[in-house]
N, C-alpha and C positions, 0 to 999 in steps of 0.2 A: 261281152265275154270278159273275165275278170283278166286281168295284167299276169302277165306268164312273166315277163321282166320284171325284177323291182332296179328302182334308178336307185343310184348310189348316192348317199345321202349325209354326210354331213354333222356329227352328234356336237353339242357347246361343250365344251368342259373336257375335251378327249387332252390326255398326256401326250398324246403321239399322235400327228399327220396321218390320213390312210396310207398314203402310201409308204408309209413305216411300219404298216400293220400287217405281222404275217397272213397267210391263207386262211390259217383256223379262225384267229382274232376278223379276221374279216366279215366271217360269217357269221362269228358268235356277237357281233355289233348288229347284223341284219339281227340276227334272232332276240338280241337284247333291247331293240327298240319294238319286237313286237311282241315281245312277252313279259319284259319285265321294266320298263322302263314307263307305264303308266303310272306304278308307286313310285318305283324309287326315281323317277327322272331321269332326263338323258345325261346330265350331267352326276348323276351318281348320289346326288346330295339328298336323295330320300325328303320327307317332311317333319321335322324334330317333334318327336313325341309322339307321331303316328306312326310313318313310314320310315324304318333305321336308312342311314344313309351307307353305299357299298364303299362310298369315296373314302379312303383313308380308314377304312375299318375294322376298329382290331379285333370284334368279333369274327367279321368272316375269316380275315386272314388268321388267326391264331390256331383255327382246328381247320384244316383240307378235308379231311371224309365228313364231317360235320355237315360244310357250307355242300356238299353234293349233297345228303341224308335230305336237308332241306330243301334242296331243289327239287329231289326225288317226288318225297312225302308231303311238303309245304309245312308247316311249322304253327303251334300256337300258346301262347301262354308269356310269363314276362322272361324279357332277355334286357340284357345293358351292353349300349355299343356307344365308344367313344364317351364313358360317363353319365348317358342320358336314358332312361328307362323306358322300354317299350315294351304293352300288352295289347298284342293283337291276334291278325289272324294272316298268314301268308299262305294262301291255296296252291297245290302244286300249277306251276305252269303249265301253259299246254304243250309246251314239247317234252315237259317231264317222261314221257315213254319211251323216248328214243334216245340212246346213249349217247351217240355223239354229237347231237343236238345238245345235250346237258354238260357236255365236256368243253365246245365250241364256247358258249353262252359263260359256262365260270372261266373260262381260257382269257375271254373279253375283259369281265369284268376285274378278274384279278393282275392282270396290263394296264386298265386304265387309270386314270384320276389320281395320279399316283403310287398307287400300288405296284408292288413288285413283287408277284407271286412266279412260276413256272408254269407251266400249262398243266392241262387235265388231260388226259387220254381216256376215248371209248372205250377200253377197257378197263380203265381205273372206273369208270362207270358202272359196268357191268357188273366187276366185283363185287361194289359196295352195293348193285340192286341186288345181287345173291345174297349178302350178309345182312341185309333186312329181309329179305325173304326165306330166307332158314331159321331168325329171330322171329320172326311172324310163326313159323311153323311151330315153334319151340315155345312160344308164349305170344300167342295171336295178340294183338292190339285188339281188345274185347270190346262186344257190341254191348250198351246200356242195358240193363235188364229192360225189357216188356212193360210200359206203363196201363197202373191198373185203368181199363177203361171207364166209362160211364155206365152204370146200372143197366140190363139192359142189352149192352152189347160186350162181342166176343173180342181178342186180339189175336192174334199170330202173326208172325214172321213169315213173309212172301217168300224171299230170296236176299240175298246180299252179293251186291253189285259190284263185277269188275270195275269198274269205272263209272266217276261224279256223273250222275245221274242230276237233270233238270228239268222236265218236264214228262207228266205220261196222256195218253192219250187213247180211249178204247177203239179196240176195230172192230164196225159193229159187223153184226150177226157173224160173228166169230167169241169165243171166250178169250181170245189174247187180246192184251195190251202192248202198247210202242211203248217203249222207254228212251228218252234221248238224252244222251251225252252231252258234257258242253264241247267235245271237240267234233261233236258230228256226227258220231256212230250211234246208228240205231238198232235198237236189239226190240226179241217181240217174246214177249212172257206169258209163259201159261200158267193163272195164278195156282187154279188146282196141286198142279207138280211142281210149280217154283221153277219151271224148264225154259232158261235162259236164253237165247239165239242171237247173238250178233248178226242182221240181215243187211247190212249196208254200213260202209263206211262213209267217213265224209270223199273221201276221195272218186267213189263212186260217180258220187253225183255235182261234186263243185272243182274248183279250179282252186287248190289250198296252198296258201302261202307258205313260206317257210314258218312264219311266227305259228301256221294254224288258224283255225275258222271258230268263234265264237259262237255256237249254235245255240242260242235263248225260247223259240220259239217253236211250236209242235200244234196242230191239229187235224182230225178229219171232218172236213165238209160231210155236207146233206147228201152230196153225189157220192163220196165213200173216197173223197181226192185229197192226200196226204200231202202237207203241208212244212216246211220246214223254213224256219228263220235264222239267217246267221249274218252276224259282222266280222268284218275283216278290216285291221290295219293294214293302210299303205302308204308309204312311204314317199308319196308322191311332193311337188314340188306347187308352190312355193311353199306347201304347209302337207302336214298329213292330213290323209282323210281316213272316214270308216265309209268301207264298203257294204251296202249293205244288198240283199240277198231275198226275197221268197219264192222256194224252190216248190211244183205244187207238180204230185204225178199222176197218170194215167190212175180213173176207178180203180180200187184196189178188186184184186178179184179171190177166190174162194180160200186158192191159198195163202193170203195173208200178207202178200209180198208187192211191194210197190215198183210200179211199173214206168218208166217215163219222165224218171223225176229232172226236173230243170226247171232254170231260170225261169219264174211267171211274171216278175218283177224287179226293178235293180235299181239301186239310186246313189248316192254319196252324201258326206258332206264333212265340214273341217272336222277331224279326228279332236275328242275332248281335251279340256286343259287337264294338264294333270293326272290322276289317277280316275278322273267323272266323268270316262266315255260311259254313259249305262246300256248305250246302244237299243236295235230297237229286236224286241223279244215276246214277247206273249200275245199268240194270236187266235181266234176264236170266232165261230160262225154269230154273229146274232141273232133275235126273233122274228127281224126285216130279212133276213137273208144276205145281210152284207157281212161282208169280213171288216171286222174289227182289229185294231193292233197297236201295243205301244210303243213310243218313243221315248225313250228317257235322256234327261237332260246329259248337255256334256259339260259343265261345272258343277261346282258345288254350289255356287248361291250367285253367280251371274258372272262373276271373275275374269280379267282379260288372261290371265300368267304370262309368262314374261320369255318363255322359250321358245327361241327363233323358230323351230321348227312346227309351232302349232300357234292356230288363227287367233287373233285376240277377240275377236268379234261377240263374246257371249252367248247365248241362246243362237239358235238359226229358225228359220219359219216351218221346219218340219220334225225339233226335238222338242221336249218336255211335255207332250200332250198326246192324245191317243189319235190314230188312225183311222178311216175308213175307205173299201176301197168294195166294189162291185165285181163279184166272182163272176158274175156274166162276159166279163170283157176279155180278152184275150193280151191286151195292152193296157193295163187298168194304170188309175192317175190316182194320188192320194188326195182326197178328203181330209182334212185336218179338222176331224169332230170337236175336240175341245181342245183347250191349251192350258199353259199355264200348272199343269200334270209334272211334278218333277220327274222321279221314276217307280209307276205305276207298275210292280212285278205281275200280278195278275187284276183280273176282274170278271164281274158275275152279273149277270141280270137277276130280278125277284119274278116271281110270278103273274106281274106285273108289265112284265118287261121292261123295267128302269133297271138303269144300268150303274153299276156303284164300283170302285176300284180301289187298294187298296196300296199306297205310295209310299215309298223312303225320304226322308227329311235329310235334311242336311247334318255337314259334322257340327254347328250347333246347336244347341241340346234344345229342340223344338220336337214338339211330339209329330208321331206319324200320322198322315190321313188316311181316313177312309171318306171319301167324295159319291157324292149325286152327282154322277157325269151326264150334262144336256148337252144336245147338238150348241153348238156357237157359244158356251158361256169359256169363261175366263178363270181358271182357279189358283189364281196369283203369283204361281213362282215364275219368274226370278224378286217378283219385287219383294212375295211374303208369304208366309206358309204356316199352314196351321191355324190356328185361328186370329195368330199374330196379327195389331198393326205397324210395331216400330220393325227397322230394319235388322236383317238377321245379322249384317256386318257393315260394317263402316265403307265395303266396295258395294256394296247391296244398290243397286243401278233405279234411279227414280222411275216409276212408273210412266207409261206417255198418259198425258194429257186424257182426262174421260171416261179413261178404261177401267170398267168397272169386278170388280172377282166377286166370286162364288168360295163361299168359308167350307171348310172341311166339318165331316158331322161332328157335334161334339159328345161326348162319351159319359155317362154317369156311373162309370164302372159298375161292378165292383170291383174285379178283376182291371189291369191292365195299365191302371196309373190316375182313372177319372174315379169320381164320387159328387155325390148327390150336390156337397155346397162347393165342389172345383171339380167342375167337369172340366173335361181337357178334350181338344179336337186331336186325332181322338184317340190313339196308343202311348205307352212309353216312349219316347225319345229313344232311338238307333236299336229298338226292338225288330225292324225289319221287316213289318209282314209282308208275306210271302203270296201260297196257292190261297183259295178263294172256292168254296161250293156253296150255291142256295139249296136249302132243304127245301122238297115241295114235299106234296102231299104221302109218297112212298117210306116216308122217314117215321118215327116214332113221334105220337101226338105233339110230346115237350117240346122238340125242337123244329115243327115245320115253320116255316115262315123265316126262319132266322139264316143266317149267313156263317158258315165255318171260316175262320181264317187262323190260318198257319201261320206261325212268326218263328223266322228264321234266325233269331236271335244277333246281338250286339257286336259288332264287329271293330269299334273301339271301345274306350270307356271300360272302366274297370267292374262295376255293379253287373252282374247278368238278368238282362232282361228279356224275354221273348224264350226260344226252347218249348213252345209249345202250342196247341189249338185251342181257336177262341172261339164261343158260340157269339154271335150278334145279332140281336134282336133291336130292329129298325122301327121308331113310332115318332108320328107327326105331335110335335107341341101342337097348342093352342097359335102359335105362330105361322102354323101350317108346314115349319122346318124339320128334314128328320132329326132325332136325336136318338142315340144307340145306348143300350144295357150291355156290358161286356162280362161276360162269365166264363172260366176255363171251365174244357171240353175234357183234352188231354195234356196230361204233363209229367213229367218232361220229356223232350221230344228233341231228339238227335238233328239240330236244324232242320225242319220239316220245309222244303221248297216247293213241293208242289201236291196236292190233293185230286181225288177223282172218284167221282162216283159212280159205279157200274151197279143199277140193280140197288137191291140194300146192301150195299158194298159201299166203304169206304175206303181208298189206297192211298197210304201217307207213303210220300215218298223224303226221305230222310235221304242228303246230303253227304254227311260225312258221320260220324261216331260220338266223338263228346258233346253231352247235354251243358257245354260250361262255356266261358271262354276266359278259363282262368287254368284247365287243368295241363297246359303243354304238350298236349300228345298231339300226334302229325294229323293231317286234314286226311287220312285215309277216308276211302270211297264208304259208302254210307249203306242202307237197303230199303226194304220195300216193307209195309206192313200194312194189314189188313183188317177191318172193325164190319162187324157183320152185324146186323140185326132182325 
């Protein structure tokens, strides 16, 4: 059972003793170590040039309804705080819904690390979510136009999603779809009418912290049994951990609604350094019958960090590499199929049944992989990524003795960053990709055999790369290694996270709204779209 208490804990860099710290700041310090304190740290100082720092900052403090707008909305495009320029992307948090969860959380941070603002009141909350929500009415935050498809196939607009949408999932012999939330909630869509349904909250079925539940992970099994995967921040002692969660319920039955859901699985481990818990997220029946599932690393490139409150230890023996675990068991143990995986967002088998995934790289400029994941091989990170052999930083932790890696495919574009005399293993660098479908034989002749992969585009760095779907067509050199043609499919594409194919149906599911990450407008919730052929 998940922790109903959280232990009182302790932030480096706090202005004030707890027990200096009124009622509200109390709790806006629990919520600010579980929603926002991944980027900007406990101690407030953010990371210079990525993550703005709250401590001392005359950006937040200089506009009040501003720094809530932000919190609300999340934020993107460039800003200067304390002289130093930052273009990124700030996602609303997850207790962005609740007012005085948003009131508590800036109460905190504008108390500590020297700041000296006044508090925030739930109502001053409220306010300002009416006064973007009469702004919205008045001049909506506009979705991209409809990108023209491929010859061939149609486009239309599904629905547009209350809420960040992360993964979808068909329930078969029904025409609805799951759609899942990252804080939990699950809705079921009928794509004919675009007829939305909120069927389950997180709170229904998990035990949710005050920071809120990180829900990554969505599928239905062979037996029609609904699956959901979520991390959770805790605050526990001597370090934090992530909690982590797969919830699996009763056969679904006719009408469409999950029955039973609970804990089928649970495990821990030291919460990540820094902003690179990737937690563990994307899960999926395979050809064998087993459930498969990622892990993604909790650094950036092997890194101890230096804050008392989280482990120095690097890697652990159950992140950066995908899962296996056996649906038959009632009490199932993880399999750790391969390693070395930093954070693998989704993956796909071919018609073949090999199984290939496609990774996030690190914040140095190393391109993304797309991997041949075998049972027991080794696909190098923390030591090396991509098709790298020097190290990716100067902490970059020497490999053990023997252990041998598995290179990422390499790419000979055209599309995506490879070409003929510099292929590259095997995307753009911090392009992101994302969902993942093999086309078999129901697809149009052009593209069977090949792999659609969605990139969710750049999340620092200033160039925009990703914003759209990639076809990949997978062929053996004379080496007997695959090597991939990369060709855009769709573009441009409102962070496309996750794909699904029902039928001759494709459903992109698009994140948030801006195809950029230069245009400033808020991380508002994103929609569904559909390519028929």
């Amino acid at each position: 059972m998940f922790l109903r208490v959280f232990i009182a804990f302790v932030l480096a860099g706090l202005s004030m003793a707890a027990a200096e710290l009124s009622p509200q700041q109390q709790r806006g310090r629990v919520l600010y170590g579980m929603a926002c304190a991944a980027c900007h740290q406990f101690t407030g100082q953010g990371a210079r040039g990525v993550y703005p720092p709250l401590a001392g900052s005359d950006y937040l403090m200089a506009d009040r309804e501003r720094s809530i707008q932000c919190t609300l909305q999340g934020h993107t495009g460039r800003i200067t705080v304390n002289g130093v320029d930052y273009n990124g992307v700030m996602p609303a948090p997850l207790i962005a819904n609740d007012d005085q969860k948003v009131a508590d959380v800036l109460t905190y941070i504008r108390g500590a690390w020297g700041n000296n603002g006044d508090a925030v009141s739930g109502d001053e909350v409220k306010a300002v979510r009416a006064t973007l929500a009469s702004a919205a009415e008045k001049q909506p935050d506009p979705f991209a136009p409809l990108p023209t498809p491929t010859q061939g196939f149609k486009i239309r607009e599904v629905v547009k999603l209350p809420a960040h949408g992360v993964r979808l999932a068909a329930v078969p012999g029904t025409e609805w779809i799951f759609v899942l939330s990252n804080n939990g909630d699950l809705y079921r869509l009928e794509p004919a009418s675009g007829d939305l349904v909120r069927i389950l909250t997180a709170k229904d079925y998990a035990d949710v912290s005050p920071g809120g539940i990180d829900a990554l992970g969505l599928t239905i099994d062979s037996h029609k049994r609904l699956y959901i995967v979520s991390n959770q921040r805790v605050p526990t002692q001597p370090y934090h951990t992530n909690r982590v969660a797969i919830f699996r319920s009763e056969p679904l039955g006719t009408n469409g609604l999950p029955t039973g859901l609970k804990p089928w699985f649970q495990t821990s481990y030291p919460w990540g350094v820094g902003p690179y818990n990737h937690g563990v997220g994307h899960i999926a029946e395979g050809p064998d019958g087993m459930l498969y599932v990622t892990s993604g690393s909790r650094t950036d490139g092997g890194e101890t960090g230096t804050d008392p409150n989280l482990w120095k230890g690097g890697e652990t023996e159950f992140t950066a590499g995908i899962w296996r675990f056996d649906p038959r068991r009632e009490s199932p143990t993880i399999e750790m199929f391969a390693r070395g995986i930093r954070n693998a967002w989704s993956f796909a088998w071919n018609d073949k049944g090999e199984l290939f995934s496609a990774s996030n790289g690190p914040d140095a400029d190393m391109a993304e992989e797309l991997d041949f994941v075998q049972r027991g091989k080794h696909y190098g990170f923390p030591y090396q990524f991509a098709d790298k052999t020097e190290k990716a930083y100067p902490h970059t932790p020497d490999a053990p003795p023997g252990l041998k890696f598995t290179h990422a495919i390499r790419s000979v574009g055209p599309a995506a960053g490879g070409s003929p005399d510099k292929p590259i293993a095997t995307f753009d660098a911090h392009s992101s990709p994302a969902g993942m479908v093999h086309c078999g034989t129901d697809w149009p002749a052009a593209l069977r055999g090949k792999f659609l992969v969605g990139r969710f585009g750049n999340l620092i760095k200033e160039a925009n790369v990703g914003y759209d779907v990639l076809t990949v067509a997978l062929k053996k050199n004379a080496a007997g290694v695959y090597e991939a043609r990369v060709e855009t499919f769709l573009a441009p594409v409102a962070r496309p996270l996750d794909l699904l194919q029902v039928g001759r149906k494709l459903y992109v599911l698009e994140y948030t709204r801006p195809t950029n990450n230069s245009s400033g407008r808020p991380m508002n919730p994103g929609r569904i779209l559909e390519l028929a052929w």
